[in-house]
C-alpha positions in Angstrom: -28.0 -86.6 147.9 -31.1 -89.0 148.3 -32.2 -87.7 145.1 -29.4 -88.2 143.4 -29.8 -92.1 144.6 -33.1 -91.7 143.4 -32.2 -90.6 140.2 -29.4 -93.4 139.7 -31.8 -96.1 140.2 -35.2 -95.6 138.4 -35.6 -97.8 135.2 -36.8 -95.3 132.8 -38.5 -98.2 130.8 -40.9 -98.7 133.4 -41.8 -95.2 134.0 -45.6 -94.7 132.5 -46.9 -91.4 131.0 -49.8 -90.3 133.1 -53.1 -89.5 131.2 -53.1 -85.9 129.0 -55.0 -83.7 127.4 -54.7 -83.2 123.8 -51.5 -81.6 122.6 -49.8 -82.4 125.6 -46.8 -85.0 126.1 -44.5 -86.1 129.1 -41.8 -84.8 129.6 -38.5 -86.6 131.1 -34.7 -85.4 132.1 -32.4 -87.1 129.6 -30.3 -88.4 132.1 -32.8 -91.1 133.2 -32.4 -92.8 130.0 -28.4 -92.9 129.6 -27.6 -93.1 133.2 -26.6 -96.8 132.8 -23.8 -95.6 130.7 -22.1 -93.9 134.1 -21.2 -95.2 136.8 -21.8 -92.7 139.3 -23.9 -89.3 139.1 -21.4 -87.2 138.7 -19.6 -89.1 135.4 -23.1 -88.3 134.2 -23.6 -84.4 135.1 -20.0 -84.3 133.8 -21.3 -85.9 130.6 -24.0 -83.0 130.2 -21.6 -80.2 131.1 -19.3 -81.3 128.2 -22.2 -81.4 125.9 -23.6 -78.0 127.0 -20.0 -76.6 126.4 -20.0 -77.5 123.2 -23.4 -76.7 122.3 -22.5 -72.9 122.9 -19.8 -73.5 121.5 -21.6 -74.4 118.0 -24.3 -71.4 119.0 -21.3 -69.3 118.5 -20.7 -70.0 115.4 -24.6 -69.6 114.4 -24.4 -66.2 115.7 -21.5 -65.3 113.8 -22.5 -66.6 110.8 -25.8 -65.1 111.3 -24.6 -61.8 109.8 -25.5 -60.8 114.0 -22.3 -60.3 115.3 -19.8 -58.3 114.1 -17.5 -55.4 115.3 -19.1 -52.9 117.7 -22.1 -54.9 116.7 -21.7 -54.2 113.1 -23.1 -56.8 110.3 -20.5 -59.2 109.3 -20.5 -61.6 106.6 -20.9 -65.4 107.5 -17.6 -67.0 107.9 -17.6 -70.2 105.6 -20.3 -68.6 103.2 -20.6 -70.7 100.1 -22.3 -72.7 97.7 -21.8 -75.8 97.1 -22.8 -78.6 94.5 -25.2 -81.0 94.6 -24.4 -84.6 95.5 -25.7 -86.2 92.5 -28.6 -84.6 92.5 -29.7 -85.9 95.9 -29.3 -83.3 98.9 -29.9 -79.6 99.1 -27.6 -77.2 98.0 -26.1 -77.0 101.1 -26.2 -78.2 104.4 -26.7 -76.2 107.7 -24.8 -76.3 110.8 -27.6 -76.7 114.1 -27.8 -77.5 117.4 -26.5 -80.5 118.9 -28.5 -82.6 120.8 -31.3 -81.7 123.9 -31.0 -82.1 127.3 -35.3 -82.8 127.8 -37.0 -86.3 126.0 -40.7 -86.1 125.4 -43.0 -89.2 124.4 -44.9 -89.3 120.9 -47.3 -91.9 119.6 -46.5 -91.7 116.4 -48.5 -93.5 113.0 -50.9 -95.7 112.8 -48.6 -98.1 114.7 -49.8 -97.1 118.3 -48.7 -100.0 120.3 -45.3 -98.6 121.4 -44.4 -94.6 122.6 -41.2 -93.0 121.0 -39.0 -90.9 122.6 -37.8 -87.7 121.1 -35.3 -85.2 122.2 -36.6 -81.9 122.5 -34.8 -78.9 121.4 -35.5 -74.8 121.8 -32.9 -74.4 119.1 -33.8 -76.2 115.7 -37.0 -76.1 113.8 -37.8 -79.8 112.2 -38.7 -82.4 114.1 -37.3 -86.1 112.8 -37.0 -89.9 113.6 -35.5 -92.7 112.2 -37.6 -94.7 109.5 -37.2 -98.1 108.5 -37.0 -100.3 106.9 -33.6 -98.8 106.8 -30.6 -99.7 104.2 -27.4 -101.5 105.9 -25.2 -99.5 108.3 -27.7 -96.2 107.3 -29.7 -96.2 110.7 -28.4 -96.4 114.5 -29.7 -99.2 116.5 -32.0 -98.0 119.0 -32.1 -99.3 122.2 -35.3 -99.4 124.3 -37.5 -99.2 121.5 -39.1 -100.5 117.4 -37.7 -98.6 114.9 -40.9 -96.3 113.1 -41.7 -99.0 110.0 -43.2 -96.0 107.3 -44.9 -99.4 105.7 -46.7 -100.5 108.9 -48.4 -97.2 109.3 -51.7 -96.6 107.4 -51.2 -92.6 107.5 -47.8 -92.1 106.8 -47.0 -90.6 103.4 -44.2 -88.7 101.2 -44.7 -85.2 100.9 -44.9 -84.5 96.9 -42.9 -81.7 97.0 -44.4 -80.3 93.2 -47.8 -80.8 94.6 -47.2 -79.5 97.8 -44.6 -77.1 97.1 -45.5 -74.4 99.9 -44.9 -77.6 102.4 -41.1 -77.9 101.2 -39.6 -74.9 102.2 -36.1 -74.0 101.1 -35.8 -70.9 102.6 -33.2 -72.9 105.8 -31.3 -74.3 103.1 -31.0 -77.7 104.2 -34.4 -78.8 101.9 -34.8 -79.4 98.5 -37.3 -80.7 95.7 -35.9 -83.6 93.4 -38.1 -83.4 90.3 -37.5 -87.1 89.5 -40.4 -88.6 91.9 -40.7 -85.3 93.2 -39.6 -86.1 96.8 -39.0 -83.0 99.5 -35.6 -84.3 100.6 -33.2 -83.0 103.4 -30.0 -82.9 104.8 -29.3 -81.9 108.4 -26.3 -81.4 109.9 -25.6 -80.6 113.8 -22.3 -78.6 115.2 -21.2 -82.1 116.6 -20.8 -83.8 113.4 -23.9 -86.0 113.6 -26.0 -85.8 110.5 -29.7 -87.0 109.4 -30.7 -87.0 105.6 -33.8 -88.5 104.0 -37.3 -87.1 103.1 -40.1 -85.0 104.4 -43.0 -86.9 105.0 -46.4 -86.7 106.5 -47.6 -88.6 109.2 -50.3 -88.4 112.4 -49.6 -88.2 116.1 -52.4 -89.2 118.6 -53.0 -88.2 121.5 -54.4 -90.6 124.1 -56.7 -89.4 126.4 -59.3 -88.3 123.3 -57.7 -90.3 120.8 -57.2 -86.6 118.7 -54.9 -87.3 116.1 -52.8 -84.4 114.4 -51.1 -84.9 111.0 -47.6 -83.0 111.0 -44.7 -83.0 108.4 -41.5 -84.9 109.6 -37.9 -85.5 108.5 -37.9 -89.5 107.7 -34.3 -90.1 108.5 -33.0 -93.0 106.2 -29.4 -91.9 106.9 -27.9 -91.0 110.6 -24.5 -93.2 110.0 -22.8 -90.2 107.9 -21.6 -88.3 110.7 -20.9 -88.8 114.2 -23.8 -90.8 116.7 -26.8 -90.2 117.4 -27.9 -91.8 120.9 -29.0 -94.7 121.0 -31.7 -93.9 123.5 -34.0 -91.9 121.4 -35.4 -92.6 117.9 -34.6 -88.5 116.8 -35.0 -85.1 117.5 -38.4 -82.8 118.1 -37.3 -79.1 117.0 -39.4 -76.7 119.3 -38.0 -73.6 117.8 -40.5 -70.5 118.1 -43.3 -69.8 115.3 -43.0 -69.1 112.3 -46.3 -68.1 110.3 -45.2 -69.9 106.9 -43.0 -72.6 105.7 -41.8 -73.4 109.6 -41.1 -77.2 110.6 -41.6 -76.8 114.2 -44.0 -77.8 116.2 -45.7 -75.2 117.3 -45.5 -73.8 113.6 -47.2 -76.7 112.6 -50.0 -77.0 115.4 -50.1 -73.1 114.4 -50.2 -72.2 118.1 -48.7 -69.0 119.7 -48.5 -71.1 123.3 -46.1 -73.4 123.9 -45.5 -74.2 128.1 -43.2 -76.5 129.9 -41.6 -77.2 133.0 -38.0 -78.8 132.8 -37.5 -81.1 135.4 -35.1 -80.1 138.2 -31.7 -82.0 137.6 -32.0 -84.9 140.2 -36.2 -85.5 139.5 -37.3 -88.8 138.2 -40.7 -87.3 138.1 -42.6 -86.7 134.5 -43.5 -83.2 133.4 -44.9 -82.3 130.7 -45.2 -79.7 127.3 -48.2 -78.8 126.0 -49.4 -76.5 123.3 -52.4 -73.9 123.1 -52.9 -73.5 126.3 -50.6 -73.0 129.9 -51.7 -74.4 133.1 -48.8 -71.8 134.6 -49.0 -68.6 136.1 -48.1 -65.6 134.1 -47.6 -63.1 137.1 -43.6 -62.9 135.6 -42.8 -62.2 132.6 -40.0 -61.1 130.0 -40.4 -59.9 126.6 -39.8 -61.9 123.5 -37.8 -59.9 121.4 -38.3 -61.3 117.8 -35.7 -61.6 115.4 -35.3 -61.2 111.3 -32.1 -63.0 110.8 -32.3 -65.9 113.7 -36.1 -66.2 113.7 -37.0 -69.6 115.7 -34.6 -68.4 118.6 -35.9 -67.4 121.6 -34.4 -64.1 123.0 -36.0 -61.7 125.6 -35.1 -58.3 126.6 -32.7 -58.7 130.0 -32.1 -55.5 132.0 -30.2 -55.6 134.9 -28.8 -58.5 137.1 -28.1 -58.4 141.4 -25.8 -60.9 143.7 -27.9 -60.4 146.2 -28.6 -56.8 146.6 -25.3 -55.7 144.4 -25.8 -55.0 140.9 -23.6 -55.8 138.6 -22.8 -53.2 136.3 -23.7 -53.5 132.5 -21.0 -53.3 130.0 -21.5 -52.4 126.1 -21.0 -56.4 125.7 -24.7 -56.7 126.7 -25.8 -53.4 125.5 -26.0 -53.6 121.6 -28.4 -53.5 118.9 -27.7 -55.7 116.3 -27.6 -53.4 112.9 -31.6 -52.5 112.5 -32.6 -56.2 114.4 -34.8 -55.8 117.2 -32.7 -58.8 119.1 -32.3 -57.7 123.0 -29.1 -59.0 124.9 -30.0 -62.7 126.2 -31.7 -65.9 124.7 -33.1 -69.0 126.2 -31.4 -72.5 125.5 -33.0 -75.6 127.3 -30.1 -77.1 125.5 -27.2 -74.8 127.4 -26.7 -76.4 130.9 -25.5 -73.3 132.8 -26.2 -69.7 131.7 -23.5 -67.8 130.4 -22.3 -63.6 129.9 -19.8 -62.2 128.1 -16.8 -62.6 129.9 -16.5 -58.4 130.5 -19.4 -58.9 132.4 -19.0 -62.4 133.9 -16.0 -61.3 135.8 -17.8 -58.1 137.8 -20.4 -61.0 138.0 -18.1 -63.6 139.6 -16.1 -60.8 141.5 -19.8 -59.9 143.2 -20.6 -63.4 144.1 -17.2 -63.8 145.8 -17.9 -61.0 147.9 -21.1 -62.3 148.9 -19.6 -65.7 150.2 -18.3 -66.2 153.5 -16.2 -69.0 152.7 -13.0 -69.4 150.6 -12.8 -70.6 147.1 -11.8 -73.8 146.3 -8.2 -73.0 144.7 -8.0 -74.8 141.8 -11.2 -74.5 139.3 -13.5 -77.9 138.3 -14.1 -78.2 134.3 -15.5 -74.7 133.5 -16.3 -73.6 136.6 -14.2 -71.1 138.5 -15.6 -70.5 141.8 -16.0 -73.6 143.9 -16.4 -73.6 147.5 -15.4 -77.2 149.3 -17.4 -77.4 153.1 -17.3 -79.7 155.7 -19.4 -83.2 154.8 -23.1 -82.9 155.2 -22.8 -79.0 155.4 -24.7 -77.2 152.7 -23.8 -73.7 152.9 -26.3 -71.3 151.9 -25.7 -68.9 148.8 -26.2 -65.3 147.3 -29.7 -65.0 145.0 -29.3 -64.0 141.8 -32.3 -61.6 140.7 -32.3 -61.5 136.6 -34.6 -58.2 135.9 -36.4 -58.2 132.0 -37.2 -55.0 131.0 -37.6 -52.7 133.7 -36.8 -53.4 137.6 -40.7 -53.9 138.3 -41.4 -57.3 140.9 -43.6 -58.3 137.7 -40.2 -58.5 135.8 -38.4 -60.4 138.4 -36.7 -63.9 137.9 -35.4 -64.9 141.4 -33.1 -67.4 141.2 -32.1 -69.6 144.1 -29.7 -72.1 146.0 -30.3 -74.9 144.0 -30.2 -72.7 140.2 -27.2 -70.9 141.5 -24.8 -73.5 142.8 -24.3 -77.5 141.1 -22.7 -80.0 143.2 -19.9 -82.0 141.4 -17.2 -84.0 143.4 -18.0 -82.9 147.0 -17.8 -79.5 145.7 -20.5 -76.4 145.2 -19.8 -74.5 142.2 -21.4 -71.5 141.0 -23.4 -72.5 138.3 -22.6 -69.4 135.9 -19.8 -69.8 132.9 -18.6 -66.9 130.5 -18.4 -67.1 126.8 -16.7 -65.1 124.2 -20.1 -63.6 122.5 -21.6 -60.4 123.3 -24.4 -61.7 124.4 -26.3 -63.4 127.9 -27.2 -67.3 127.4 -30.3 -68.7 130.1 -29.9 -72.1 129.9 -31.4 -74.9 132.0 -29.6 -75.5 135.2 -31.7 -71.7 135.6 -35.1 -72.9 134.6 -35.4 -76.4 136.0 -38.4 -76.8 138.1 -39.9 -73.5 136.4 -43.6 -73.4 134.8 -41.9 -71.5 131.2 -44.7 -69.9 128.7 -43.5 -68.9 125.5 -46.3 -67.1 123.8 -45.6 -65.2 120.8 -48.9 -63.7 120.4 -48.1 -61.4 123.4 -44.5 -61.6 122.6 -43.7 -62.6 126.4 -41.8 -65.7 128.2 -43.6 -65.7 131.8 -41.8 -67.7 134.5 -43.5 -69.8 137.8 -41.3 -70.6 140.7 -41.4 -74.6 141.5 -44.1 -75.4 139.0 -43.1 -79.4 138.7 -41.3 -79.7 141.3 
């Protein structure tokens, strides 16, 4: 609870990011910068629960229109599959539903304008990173709150990506870019599952990093229109798109600082403390680890091979739900969402899941279910009960395979009441999102195709 008063009253503005190393930036819970919009901390967890619900909601339309899921795993065609015209001329051929919104910020000096840090939300789930750039037309750009909007004219390094030129730099293959011969300008046109859009052009611009002063030149989405859909937060000047490598044509960042490492530490959900992302190079333990299991059709996600789950010392039985191969993909049963508040399982297995944690609760259930969550225990004030574990194995049931999740990843308190932090969803596949991982040291390296977990990292 003192956290929680902690985490109500820190001014986020005055927060300063300690001194890094080259491709590394802080790292902040999104909360800290739109908790003035709530009054209390659990309006605001209630806020990010409704956005994580219908973030899986919109990742279950990507996966179906992925050609992934289909009947007894079968290919299906994308629902909504179509072309469609160009807008005179100015926006791709069509537009792509994404992710919506992040629940992580990180801070970016960005240009040659280095006087004031931008914040960025961070996202495991899209693969171009973007901010708003001015001077903007009327009613085309949000007004940001804390912070200058990037002015492309102020900065000495910033410049269009010619995309005749530089044609390998504008890549069409995600079918949200396109080249516009007439001033030969890479343009695109992003669309998110919540209705919030960015259009405008590629671009090329420098971040630095302070410590050395290293400066890295990276293609970026200069939004000159995020009014054509629904807002944008007014907290953050755009989105940083973390999704994993991909050798050519890939917006990411870690495609673009060609790096197979990528390491972070989410902080837990009531920290005010910074943590940090950094590239190259992990300063976490690797001692457990899941595989990355690459995929053709859905190549910047994140999904690892999951093998068997416990309440305790019960294991829940698997269920063909969490047991298919996707046509000839090699795409295991579960994926990793820093987006996704609470992890999810098809609801076949959620329910043996749920059943299993009942058992291993000595108190009743709270006998009428809060939002999504279905089994909530109310105690005595100042009580905190203690709860089950839940041990996720990845792979084999090896120690060296073992995620071990505890108290605070199992159970969220919301309105005097501990809920178990699990959901089910209606796809045949496992969702780890980041109630699960906060306070863990995560390394995604694709060059040894693993994801390797430390307890309490940034805690």
């Amino acid at each position: 609870m003192e956290a929680r008063k902690r985490f109500m009253s820190i001014d986020p503005t005055k927060i300063p990011d300690p001194p890094m190393p080259s491709y590394t930036f802080a790292l902040y819970n999104r909360g800290l910068f739109e908790k003035s919009k709530f009054k209390d901390y659990d309006s605001l967890l209630e806020n990010r629960l409704a956005r994580s619900q219908a973030r899986a909601k919109n990742l279950a339309m990507i996966l179906e229109n992925s050609n992934m899921i289909g009947e007894n795993g079968a290919r299906t065609r994308p629902q909504g599959a179509h072309k469609s015209k160009r807008d005179n001329g100015n926006v791709p051929k069509t537009t792509s539903l994404q992710f919506a919104d992040g629940e992580y910020v990180a801070s970016f000096i960005l240009g040659t304008d280095q006087q004031t840090t931008r914040h960025l939300l961070i996202d495991t789930g899209s693969d171009l990173v973007w901010w708003q750039c001015g001077p903007c037309a009327e009613n085309k750009c949000y007004e940001q709150k804390t912070e200058p909007l990037y002015d492309l004219f102020k900065s000495k390094t910033y410049r269009k990506l010619d995309c005749v030129a530089e044609s390998r730099n504008c890549v069409f293959k995600s079918k949200v870019i396109d080249c516009i011969p007439q001033g030969n300008t890479c343009i695109y046109d992003y669309k998110y599952g919540d209705g919030s859009r960015t259009r405008g052009w590629i671009a090329k611009d420098v971040i630095t990093f302070v410590l050395d002063q290293n400066q890295v030149s990276i293609l970026f989405g200069c939004g000159r229109d995020q009014t054509s859909g629904s807002a944008f937060s007014r907290e953050f000047s755009g989105i940083a798109g973390l999704g994993r490598r991909v050798n050519v044509g890939g917006y990411s960042l870690q495609s673009q600082f060609k790096v197979d490492i990528m390491a972070l530490c989410l902080p837990e959900f009531y920290s005010t403390k910074t943590s940090t992302i950094s590239f190259h190079t992990t300063p976490f333990k690797k001692k457990t680890s899941a595989r990355l299991l690459p995929s053709s059709r859905l190549p910047t996600y994140y999904f690892i091979n999951l093998f068997k789950v416990f309440i305790n010392n019960k294991e829940v039985p698997w269920f063909p739900s969490l047991s298919r191969n996707f046509g000839n993909d090699m795409t295991g049963s579960c994926f990793v969402d820093t987006g996704v508040t609470v992890t999810s399982f098809p609801q076949d297995f959620y329910t043996v899941f749920r059943d299993t944690f009942r058992k291993e609760v000595n108190i009743p259930v709270y006998d009428a279910p809060l939002g999504n969550f279905d089994t909530c225990y109310m105690v005595d004030p100042g009580v905190v009960p203690t709860f089950p574990v839940v041990k996720m194995y990845f792979g084999q049931q090896n120690p060296e395979n073992l995620l071990l999740l505890e108290q605070k990843r199992v159970v969220v308190h919301e309105r005097g009441l501990f809920c178990m932090a699990f959901t089910k969803w209606d796809q045949p596949l496992a969702i780890i999102g980041s109630y699960q991982l906060q306070g863990i040291g995560l390394t995604f390296d694709t060059a040894t195709e693993t994801l390797s977990f430390e307890l309490d990292a940034c805690s």
